[in-house]
C-alpha positions, 0 to 999 in steps of 0.5 A: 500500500505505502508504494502504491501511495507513493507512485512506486514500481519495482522489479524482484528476481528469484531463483527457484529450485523445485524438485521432480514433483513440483514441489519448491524447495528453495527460493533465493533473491537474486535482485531485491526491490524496495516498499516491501516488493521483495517480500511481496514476490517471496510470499506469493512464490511460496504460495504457488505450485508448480509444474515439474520440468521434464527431460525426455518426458520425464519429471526432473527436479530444475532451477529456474529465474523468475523475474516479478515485476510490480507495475502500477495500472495506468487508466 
């Protein structure tokens, strides 16, 4: 709320590590952003599933970058 009043946007990257089942098992910041973004991403991260990657059409554990970007909506 304090950044929406003060007309702020950021950008918040992550490293997931998620393992075969889809399950995360570890989220890593990689770029903070300020106004409570970084915690923002980390918390709704967390709370999301997640699909396995697959290597030959099987589920594998993986790492992957997730930008998240807080944007305000322009009317």
């Amino acid at each position: 709320m304090m950044a929406r009043k003060l007309g702020r946007e950021g950008k918040v990257v992550l490293k997931l590590t998620i393992d075969e089942n889809g399950n995360l098992l570890d989220v890593e910041v990689i770029d903070k952003a300020g106004y409570g973004f970084t915690e923002a991403a980390v918390e709704a991260v967390k709370k999301s599933t997640f699909l396995p990657a697959k290597k030959d059409g099987k589920p594998i554990a993986s790492r992957a970058l997730l930008p998240i970007r807080f944007q305000l909506e322009r009317n």
